[in-house]
Backbone as a printed PyTorch tensor [residue, N CA C, xyz], in Angstrom:
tensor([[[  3.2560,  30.2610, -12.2940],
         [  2.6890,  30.7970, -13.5270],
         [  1.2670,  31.2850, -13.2950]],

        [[  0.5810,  30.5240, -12.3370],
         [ -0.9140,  30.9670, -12.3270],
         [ -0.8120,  31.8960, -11.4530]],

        [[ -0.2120,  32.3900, -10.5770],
         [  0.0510,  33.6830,  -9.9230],
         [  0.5000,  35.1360, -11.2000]],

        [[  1.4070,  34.4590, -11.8130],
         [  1.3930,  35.5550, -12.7660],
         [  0.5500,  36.0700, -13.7000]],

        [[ -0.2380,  34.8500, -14.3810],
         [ -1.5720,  34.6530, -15.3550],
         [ -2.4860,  35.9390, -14.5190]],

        [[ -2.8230,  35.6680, -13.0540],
         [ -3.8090,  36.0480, -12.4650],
         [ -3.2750,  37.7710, -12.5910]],

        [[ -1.9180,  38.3060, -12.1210],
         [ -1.3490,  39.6740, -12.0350],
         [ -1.9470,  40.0280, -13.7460]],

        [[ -1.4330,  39.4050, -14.4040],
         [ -1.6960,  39.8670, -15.8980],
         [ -2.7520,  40.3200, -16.2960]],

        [[ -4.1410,  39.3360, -16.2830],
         [ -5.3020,  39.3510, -16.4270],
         [ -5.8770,  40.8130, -15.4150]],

        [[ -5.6720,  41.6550, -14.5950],
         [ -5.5840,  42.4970, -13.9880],
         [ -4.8460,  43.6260, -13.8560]],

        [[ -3.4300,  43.9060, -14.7280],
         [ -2.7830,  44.7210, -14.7150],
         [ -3.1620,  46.0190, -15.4690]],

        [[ -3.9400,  45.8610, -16.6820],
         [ -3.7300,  46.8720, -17.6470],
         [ -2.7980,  46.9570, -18.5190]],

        [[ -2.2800,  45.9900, -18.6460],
         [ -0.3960,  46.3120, -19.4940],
         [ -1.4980,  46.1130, -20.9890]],

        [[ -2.3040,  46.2560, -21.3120],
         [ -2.4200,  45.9840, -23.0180],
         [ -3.1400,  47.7670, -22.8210]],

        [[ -2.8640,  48.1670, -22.1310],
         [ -3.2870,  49.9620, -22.3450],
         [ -2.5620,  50.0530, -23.5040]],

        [[ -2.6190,  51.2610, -24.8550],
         [ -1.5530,  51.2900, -25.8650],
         [ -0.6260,  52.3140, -25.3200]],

        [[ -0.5170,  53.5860, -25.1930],
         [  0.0770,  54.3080, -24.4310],
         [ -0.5470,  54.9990, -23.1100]],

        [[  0.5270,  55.8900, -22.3010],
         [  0.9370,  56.2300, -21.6120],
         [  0.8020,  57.3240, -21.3630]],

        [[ -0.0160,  58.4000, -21.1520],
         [  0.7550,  59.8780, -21.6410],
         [  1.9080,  60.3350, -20.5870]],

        [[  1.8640,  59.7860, -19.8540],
         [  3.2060,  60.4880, -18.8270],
         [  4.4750,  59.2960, -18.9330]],

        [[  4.6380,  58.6410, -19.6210],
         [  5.5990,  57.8410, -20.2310],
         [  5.9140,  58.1870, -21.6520]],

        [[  7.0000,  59.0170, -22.0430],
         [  7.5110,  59.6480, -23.1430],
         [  7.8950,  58.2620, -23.8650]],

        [[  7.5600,  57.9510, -25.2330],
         [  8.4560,  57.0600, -26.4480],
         [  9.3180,  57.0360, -26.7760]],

        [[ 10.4610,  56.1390, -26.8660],
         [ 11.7800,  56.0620, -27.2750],
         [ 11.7880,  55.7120, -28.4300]],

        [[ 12.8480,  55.1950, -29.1940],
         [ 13.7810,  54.1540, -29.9320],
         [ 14.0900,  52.9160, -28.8820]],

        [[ 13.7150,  52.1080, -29.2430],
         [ 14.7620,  50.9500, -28.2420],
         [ 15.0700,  49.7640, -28.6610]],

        [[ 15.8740,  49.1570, -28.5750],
         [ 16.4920,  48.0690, -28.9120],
         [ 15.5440,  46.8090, -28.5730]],

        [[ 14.8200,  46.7980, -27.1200],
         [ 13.5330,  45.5320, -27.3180],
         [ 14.0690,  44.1020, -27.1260]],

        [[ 15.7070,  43.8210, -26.7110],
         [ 16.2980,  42.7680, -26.5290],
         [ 17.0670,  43.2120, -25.3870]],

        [[ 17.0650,  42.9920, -24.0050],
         [ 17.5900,  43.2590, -23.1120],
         [ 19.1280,  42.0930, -22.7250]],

        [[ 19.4270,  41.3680, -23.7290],
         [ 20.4880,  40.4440, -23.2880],
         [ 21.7430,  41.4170, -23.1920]],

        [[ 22.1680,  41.3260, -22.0510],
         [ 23.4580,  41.8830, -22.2480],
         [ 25.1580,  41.8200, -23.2010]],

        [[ 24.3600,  41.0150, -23.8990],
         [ 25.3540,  40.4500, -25.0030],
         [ 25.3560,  41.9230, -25.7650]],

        [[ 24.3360,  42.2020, -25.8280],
         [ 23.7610,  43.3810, -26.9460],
         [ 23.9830,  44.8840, -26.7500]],

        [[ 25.0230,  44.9040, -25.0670],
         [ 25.1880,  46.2850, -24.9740],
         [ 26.6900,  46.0860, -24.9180]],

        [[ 27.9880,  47.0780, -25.2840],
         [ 29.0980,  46.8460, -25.2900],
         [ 29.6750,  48.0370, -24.7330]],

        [[ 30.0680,  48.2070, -23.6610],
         [ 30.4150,  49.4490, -22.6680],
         [ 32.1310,  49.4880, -22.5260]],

        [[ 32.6840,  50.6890, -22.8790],
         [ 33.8980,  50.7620, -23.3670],
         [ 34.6060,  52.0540, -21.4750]],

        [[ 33.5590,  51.7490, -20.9470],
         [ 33.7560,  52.4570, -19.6020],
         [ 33.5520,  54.0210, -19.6340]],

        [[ 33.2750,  54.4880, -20.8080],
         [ 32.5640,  55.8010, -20.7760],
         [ 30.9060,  56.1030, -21.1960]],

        [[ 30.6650,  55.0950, -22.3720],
         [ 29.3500,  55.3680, -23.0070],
         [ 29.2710,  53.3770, -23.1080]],

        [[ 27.5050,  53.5760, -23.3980],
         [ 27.3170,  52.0110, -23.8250],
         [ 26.6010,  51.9970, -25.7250]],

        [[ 27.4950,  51.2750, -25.9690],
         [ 26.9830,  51.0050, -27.7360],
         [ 25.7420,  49.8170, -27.9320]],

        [[ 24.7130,  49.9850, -28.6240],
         [ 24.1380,  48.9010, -28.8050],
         [ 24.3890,  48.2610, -30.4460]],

        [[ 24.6650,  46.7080, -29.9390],
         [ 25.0490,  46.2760, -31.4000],
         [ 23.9110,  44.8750, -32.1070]],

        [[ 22.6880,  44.8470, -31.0110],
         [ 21.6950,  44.1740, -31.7670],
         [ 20.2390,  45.1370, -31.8080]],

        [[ 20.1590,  45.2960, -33.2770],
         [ 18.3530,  45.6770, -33.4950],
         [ 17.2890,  45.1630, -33.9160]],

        [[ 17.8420,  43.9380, -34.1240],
         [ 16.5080,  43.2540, -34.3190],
         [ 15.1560,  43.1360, -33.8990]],

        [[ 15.1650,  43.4200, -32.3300],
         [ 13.6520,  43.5410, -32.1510],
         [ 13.3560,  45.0610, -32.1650]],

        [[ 14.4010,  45.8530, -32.3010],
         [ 13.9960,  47.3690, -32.0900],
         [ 12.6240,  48.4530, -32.3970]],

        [[ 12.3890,  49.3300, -31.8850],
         [ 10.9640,  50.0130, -32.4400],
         [ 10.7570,  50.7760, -31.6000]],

        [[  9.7260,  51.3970, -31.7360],
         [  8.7950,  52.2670, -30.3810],
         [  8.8860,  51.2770, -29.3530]],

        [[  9.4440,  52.2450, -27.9610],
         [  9.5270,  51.7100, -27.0280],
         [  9.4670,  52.7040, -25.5160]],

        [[  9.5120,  52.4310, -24.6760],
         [  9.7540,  53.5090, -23.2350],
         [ 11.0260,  53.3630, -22.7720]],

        [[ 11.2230,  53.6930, -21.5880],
         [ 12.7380,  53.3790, -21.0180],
         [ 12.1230,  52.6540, -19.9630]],

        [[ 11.3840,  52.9050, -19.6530],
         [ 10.9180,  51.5470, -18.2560],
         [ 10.6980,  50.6040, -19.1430]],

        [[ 10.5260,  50.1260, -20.2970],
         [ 10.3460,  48.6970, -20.7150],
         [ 11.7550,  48.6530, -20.8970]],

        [[ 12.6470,  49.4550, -21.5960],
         [ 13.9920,  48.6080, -22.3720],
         [ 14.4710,  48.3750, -20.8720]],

        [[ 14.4900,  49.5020, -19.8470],
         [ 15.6130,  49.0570, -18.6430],
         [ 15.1080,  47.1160, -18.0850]],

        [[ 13.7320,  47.0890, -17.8500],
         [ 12.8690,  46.0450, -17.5050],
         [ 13.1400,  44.8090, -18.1850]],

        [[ 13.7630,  45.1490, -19.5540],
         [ 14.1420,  44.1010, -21.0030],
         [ 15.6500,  43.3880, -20.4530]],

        [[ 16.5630,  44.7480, -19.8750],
         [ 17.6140,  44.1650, -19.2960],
         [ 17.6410,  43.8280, -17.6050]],

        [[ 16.7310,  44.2640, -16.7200],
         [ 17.2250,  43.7640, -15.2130],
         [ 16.6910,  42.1630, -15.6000]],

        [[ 15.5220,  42.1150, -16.4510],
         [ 15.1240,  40.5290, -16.1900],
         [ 15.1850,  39.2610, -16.9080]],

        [[ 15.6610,  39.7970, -18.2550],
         [ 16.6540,  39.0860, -19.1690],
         [ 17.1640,  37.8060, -18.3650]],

        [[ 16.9610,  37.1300, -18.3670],
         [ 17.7460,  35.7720, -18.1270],
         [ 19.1860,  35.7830, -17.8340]],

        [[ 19.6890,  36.6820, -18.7180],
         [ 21.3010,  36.3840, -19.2670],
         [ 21.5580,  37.6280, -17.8140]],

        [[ 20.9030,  38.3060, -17.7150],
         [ 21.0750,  39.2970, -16.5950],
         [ 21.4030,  38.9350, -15.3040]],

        [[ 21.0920,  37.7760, -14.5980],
         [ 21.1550,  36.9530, -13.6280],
         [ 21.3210,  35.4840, -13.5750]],

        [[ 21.2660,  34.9490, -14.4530],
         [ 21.7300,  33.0970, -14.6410],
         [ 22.8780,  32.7200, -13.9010]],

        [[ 23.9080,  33.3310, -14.4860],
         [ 25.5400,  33.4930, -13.9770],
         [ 26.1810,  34.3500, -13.4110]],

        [[ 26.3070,  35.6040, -13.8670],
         [ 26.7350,  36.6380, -12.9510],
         [ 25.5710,  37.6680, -12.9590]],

        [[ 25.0780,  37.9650, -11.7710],
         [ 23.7620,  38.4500, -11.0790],
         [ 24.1490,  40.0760, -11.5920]],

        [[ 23.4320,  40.7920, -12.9450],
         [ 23.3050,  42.4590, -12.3760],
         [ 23.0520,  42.6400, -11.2710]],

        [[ 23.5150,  43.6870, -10.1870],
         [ 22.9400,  44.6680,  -9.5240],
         [ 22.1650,  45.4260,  -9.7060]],

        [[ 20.4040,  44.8660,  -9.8590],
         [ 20.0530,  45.4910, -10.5160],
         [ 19.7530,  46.8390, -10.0290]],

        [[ 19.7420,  46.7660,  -8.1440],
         [ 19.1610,  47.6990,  -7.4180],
         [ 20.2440,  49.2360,  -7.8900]],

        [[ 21.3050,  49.1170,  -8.2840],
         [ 22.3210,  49.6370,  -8.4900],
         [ 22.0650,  50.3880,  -9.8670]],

        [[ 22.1570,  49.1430, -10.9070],
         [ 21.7140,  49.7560, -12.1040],
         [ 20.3830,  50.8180, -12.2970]],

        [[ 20.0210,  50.5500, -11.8140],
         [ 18.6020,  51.5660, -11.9280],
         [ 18.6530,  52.7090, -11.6490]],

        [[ 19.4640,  52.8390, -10.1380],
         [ 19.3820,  53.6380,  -9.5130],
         [ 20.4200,  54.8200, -10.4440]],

        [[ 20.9330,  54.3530, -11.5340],
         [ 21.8810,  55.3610, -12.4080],
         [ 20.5870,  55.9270, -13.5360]],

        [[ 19.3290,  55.4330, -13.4270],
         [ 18.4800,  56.6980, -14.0760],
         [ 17.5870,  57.6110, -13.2670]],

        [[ 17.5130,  58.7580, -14.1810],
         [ 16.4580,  59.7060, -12.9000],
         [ 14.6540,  58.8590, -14.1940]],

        [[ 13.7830,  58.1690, -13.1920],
         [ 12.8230,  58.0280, -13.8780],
         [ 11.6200,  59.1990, -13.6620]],

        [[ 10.0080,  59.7780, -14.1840],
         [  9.7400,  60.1100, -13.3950],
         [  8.4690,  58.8510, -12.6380]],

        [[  7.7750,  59.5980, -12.1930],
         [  7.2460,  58.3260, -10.6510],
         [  6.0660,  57.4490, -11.7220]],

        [[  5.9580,  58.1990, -13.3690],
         [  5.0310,  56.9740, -14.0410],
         [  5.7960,  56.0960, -14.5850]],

        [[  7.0750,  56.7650, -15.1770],
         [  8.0780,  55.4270, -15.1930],
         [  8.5170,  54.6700, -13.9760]],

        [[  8.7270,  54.6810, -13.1870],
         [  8.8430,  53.7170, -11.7420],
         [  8.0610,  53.5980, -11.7170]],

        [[  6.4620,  53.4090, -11.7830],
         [  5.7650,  52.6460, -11.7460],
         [  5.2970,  51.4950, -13.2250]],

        [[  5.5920,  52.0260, -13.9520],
         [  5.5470,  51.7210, -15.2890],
         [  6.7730,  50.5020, -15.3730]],

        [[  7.4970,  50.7680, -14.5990],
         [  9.0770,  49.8860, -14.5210],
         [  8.6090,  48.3750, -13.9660]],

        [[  8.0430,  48.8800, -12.7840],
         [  7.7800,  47.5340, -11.8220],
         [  6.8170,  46.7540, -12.7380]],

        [[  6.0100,  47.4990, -13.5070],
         [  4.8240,  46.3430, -14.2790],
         [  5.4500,  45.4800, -15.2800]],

        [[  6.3460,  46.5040, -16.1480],
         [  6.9110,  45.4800, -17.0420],
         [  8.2220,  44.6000, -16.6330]],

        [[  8.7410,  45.0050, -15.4040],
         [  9.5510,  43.7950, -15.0930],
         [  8.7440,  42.3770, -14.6360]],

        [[  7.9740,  42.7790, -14.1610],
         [  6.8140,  41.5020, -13.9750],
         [  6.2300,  41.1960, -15.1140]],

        [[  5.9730,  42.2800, -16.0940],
         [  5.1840,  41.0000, -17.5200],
         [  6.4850,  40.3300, -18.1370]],

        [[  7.6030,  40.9520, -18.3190],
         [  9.2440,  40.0930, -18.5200],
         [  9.4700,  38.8520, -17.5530]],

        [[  9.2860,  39.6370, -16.5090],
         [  9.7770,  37.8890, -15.3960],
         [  8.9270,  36.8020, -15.5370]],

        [[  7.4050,  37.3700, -16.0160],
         [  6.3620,  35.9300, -16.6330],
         [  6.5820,  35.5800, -17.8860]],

        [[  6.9250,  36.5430, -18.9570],
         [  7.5290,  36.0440, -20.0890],
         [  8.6720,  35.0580, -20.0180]],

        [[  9.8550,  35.4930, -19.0720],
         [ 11.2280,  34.4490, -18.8190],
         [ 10.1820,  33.1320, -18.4640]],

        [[  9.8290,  33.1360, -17.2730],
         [  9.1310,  31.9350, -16.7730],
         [  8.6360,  30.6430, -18.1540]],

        [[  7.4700,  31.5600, -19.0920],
         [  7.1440,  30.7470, -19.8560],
         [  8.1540,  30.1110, -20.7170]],

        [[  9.0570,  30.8590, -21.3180],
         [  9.9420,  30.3580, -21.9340],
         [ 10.7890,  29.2290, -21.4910]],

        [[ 11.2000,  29.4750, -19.8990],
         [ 12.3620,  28.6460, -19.4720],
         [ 11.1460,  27.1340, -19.0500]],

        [[ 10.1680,  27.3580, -18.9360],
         [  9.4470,  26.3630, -18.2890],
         [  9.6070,  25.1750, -19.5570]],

        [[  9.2800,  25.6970, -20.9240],
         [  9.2260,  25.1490, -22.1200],
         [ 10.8240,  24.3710, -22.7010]],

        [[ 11.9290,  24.4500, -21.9730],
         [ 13.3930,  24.2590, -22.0400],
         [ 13.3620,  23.0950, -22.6900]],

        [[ 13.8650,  22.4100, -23.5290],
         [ 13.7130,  21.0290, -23.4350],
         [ 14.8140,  20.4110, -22.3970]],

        [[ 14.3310,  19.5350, -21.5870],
         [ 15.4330,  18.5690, -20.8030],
         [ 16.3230,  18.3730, -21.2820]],

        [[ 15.9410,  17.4110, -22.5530],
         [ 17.4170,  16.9060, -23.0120],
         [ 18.7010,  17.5600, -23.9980]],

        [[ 18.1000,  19.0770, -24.3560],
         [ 19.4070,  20.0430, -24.4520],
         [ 18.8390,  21.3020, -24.2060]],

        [[ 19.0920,  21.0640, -22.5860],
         [ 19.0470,  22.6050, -21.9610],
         [ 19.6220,  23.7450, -22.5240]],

        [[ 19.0990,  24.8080, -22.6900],
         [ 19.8690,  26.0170, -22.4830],
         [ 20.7850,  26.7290, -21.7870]],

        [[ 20.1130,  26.6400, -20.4320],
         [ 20.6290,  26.8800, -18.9610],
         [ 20.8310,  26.1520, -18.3660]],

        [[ 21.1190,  26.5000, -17.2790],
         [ 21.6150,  25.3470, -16.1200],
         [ 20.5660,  25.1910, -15.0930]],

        [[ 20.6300,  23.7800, -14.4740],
         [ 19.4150,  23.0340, -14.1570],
         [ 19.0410,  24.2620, -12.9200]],

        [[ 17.4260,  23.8410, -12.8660],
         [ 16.9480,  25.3180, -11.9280],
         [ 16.9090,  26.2450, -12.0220]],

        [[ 17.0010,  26.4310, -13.2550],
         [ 16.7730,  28.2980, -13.6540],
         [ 14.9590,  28.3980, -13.5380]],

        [[ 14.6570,  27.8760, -14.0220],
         [ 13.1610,  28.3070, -14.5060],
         [ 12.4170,  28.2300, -12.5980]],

        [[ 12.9270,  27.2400, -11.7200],
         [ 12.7710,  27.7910, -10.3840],
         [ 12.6610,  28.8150, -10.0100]],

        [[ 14.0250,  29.2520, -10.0870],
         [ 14.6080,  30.5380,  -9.5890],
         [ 14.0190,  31.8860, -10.5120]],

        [[ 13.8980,  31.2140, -11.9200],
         [ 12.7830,  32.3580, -12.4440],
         [ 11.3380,  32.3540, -11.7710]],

        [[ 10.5300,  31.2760, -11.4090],
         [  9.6110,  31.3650, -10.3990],
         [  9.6050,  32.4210,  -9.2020]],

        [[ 10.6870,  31.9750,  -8.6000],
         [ 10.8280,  32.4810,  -7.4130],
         [ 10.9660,  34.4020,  -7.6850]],

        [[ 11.5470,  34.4580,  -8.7380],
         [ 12.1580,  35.9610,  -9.1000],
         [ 10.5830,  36.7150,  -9.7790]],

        [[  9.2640,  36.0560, -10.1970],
         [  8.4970,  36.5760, -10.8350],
         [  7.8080,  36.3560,  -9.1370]],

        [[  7.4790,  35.7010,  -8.3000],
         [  6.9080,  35.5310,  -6.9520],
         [  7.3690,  36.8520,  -5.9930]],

        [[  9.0950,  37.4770,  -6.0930],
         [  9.0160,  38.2490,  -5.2600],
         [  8.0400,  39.6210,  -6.0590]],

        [[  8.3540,  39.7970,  -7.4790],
         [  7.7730,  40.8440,  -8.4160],
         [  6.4980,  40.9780,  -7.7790]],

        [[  5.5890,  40.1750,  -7.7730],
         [  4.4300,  40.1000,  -7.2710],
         [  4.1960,  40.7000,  -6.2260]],

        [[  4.9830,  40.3630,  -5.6920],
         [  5.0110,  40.4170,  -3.6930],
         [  4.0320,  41.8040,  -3.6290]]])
């Protein structure tokens, strides 16, 4: 966490916009519960956190989502590679998957023991997954 604290305190992510990062619509909940893919198009069926958003944050919402890797691991190298970004979104991508992978961290760190969410060692392995971000 104090590796991430330290990236944060240094990143710039509270800039408000972007100009070479265009604004979306986005959904703002990356669980994959929330996208429903019928093998041609994908539907989204939660908006609750929805609003102004980029596509390097929503994609970033789903590679690091928890639910994205707990049990069955996205590909994420795969998934991505199905958008054309341009090089301020790929860079714009990598920041907010790292302020997400420190967001997961805090959350899972906070789990209560005695009725987990997940299964034991996640918040590790979320360590370890915000440590390579860093790298």
């Amino acid at each position: 966490m104090d590796r991430g604290v330290e990236w944060l305190a240094r990143s710039g992510m509270e800039a408000p916009d972007q100009p070479d990062v265009p604004p979306v619509f986005g959904p703002g909940d990356g669980n994959l519960a929330n996208y429903l893919w019928d093998g041609s198009r994908v539907q989204v069926v939660d908006f609750e956190d929805s609003g102004r958003s980029d596509r390097a944050f929503e994609l970033a919402e789903i590679t690091e989502h928890v639910a994205s890797w707990v049990e069955q691991p996205l590909d994420v190298e795969a998934f991505l590679e199905c958008f054309e970004l341009t090089a301020s979104e790929s860079a714009r991508l990598l920041q907010c998957r790292r302020l997400l992978a420190l967001v997961w961290l805090f959350l899972l760190a906070f789990d209560d023991p005695d009725k987990p969410r997940n299964p034991p060692g996640t918040a590790e392995r979320q360590a370890r997954r915000l440590l390579d971000l860093l790298a």
